[in-house]
VOVEXTI-296349 format. One line per field, with one value per residue (C-alpha): residue number from 1; residue in three letters; x, y, z. Coordinates in nm, 2 decimals. Example, Ala and Ser with C-alpha at 12.3 -4.5 7.8 and 13.67 -1.06 7.14 Angstrom:
BEGIN
resi <- (1, 2)
resn <- (ALA, SER)
c1 <- (1.23, 1.37)
c2 <- (-0.45, -0.11)
c3 <- (0.78, 0.71)
This chain:
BEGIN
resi <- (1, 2, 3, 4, 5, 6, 7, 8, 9, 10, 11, 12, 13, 14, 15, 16, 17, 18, 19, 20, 21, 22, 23, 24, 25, 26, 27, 28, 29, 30, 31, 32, 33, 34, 35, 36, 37, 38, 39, 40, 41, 42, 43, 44, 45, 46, 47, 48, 49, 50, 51, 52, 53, 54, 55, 56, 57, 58, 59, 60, 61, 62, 63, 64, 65, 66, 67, 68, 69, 70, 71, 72, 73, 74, 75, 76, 77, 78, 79, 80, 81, 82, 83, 84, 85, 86, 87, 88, 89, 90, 91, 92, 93, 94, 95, 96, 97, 98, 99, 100, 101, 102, 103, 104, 105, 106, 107, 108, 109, 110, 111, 112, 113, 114, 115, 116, 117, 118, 119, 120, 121, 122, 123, 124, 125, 126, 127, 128, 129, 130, 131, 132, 133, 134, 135, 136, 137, 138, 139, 140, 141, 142, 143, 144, 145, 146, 147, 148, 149, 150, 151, 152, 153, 154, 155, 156, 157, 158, 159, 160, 161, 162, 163, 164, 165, 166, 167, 168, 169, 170)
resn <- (UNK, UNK, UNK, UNK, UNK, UNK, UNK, UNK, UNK, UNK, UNK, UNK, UNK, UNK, UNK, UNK, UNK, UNK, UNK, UNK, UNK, UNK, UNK, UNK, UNK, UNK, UNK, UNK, UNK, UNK, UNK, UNK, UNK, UNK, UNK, UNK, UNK, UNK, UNK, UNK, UNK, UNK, UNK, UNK, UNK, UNK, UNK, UNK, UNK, UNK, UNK, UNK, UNK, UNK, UNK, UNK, UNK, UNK, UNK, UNK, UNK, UNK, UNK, UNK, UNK, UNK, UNK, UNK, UNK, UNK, UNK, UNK, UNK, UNK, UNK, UNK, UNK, UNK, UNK, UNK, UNK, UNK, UNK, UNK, UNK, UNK, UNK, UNK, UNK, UNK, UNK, UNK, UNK, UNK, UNK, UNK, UNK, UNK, UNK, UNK, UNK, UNK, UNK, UNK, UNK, UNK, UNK, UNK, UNK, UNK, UNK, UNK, UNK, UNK, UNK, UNK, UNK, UNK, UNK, UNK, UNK, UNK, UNK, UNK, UNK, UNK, UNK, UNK, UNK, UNK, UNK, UNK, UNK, UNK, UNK, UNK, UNK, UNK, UNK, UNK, UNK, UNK, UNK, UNK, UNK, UNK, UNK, UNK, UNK, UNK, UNK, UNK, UNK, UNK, UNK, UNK, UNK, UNK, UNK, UNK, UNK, UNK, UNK, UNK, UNK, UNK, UNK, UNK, UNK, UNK)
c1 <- (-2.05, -1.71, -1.55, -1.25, -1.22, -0.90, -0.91, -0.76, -0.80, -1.10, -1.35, -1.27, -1.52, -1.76, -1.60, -1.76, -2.16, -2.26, -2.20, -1.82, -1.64, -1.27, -1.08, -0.78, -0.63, -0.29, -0.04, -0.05, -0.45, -0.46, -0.47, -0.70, -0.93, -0.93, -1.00, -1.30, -1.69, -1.78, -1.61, -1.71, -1.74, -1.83, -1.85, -2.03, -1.91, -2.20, -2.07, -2.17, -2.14, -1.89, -1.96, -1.67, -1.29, -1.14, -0.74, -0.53, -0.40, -0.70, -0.88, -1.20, -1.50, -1.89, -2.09, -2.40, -2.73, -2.56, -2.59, -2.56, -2.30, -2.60, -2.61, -2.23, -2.17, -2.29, -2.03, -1.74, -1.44, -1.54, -1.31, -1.30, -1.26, -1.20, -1.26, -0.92, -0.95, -0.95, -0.64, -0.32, -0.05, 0.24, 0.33, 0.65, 0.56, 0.31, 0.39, 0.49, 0.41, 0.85, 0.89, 1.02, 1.29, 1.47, 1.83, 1.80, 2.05, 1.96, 2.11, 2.09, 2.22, 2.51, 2.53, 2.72, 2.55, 2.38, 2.27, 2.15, 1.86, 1.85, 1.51, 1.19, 1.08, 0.72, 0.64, 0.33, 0.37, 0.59, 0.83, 1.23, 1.50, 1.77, 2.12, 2.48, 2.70, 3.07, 3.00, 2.75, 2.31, 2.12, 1.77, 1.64, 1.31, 1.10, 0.83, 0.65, 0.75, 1.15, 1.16, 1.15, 1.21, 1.26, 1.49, 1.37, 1.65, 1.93, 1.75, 1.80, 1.57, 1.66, 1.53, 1.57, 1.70, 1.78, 2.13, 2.33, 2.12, 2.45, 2.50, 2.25, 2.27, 2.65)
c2 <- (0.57, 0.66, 0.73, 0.57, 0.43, 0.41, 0.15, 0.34, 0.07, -0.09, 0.00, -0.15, -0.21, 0.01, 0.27, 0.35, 0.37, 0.67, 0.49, 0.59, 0.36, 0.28, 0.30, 0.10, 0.32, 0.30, 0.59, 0.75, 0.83, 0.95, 1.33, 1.22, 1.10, 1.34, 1.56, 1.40, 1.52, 1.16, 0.81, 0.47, 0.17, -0.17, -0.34, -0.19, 0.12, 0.33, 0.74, 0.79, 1.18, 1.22, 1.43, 1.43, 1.25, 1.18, 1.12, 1.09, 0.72, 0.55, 0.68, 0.67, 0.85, 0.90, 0.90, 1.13, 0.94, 0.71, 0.74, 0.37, 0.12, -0.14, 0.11, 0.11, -0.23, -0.33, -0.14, -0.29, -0.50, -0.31, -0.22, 0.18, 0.39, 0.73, 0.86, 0.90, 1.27, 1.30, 1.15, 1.32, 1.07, 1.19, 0.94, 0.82, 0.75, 0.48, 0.16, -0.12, -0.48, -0.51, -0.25, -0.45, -0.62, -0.26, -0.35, -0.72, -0.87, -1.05, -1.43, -1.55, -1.86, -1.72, -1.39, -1.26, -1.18, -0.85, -0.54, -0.45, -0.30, 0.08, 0.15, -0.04, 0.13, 0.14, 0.14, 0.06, -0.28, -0.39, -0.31, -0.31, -0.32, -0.07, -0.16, -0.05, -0.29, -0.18, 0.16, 0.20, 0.21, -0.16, -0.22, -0.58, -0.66, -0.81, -1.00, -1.34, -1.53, -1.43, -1.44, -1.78, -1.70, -1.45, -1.55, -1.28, -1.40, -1.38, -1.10, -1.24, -1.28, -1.61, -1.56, -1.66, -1.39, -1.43, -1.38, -1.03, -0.85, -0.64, -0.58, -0.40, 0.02, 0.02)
c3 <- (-1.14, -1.28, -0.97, -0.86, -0.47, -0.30, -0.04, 0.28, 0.57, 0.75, 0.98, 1.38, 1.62, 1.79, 2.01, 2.37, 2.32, 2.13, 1.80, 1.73, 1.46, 1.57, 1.18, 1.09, 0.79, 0.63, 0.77, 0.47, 0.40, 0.77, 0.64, 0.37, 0.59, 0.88, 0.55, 0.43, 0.50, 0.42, 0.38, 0.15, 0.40, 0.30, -0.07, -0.22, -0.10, 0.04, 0.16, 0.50, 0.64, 0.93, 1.22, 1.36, 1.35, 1.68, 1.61, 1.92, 2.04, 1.85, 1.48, 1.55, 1.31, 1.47, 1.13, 1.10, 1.20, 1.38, 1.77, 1.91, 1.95, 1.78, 1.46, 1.41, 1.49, 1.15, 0.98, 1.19, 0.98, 0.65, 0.39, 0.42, 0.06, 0.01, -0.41, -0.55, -0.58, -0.21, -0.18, -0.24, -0.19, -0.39, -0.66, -0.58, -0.27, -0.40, -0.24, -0.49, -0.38, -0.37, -0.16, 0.09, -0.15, -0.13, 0.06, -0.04, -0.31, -0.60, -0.66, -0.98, -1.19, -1.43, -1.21, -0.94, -0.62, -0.73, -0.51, -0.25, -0.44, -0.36, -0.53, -0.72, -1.05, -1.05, -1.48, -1.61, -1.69, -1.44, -1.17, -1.21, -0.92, -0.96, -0.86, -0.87, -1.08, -1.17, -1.13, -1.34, -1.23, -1.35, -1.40, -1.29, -1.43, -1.17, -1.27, -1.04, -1.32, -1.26, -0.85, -0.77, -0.41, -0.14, 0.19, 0.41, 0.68, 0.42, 0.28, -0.09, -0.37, -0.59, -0.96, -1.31, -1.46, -1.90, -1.97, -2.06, -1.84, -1.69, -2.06, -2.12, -2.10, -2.09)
């Protein structure tokens, strides 16, 4: 096929009787999908045509040919694609998997404390967590294989980190 799929969310369940789909979709496909003349639900994906979108309180789609709550029903909990040329989300907005690590402070062996992490480096291979350190901007690989832990309380990541990273770029 060639094209590429974006997973955006999942169907819900049936909405009311006249075969609307509730949608569970990420924030940021919403305007994708409201968009779209059609949408990929299930694996494998198979394009149904939309009739309509109804966006206010709940997302819900009624997808042409369907007209019953029985018909729908069988596309409820699927996961819901849209081709990635429909879907404009702006690069750096991407969200990395450690994201959420952005404000937390690194702890590692042979290291001060280090951070708070003001932003995750999304390369191609990997993911680095940028940091002030005496003034200057640091780049903390992070790789499963460094982080041995994340305290979510003390909102601290424990890794292995090599030595002479702070070195490095100065």
């Amino acid at each position: 096929m060639g094209m590429e799929l974006v997973e955006i969310g999942r169907t819900g369940r049936p909405h009311g009787v006249k075969g609307e789909l509730g949608l569970h979709v990420e924030e940021l496909y919403v305007d994708d999908l409201l968009r779209a003349k059609a949408v990929l639900i299930g694996e494998p994906a198979i394009p149904y045509f939309v009739r309509q979108f109804r966006a206010g309180g709940k997302l819900t789609v009624t997808l042409e040919t369907f007209t019953t709550r029985e018909q729908v029903s069988l596309l409820a909990g699927l996961p819901l694609w849209l081709p990635s040329d429909q879907v404009t989300v702006e690069e750096e907005e991407a969200i990395t998997p450690w994201d959420a690590l952005i404000g937390y402070r690194i702890v590692a062996e042979g290291y001060p404390v280090l951070g708070p992490i003001v932003d995750i480096v999304d390369l191609p291979e990997h993911y680095l967590a940028e940091i002030e350190h005496g003034g200057k901007t640091v780049y903390i690989p992070l790789h499963d294989d460094l982080v041995i832990a994340v305290r979510e309380k003390e909102e601290m990541v424990d890794m292995d980190l090599p030595g002479g990273l702070l070195e490095l770029g100065s």
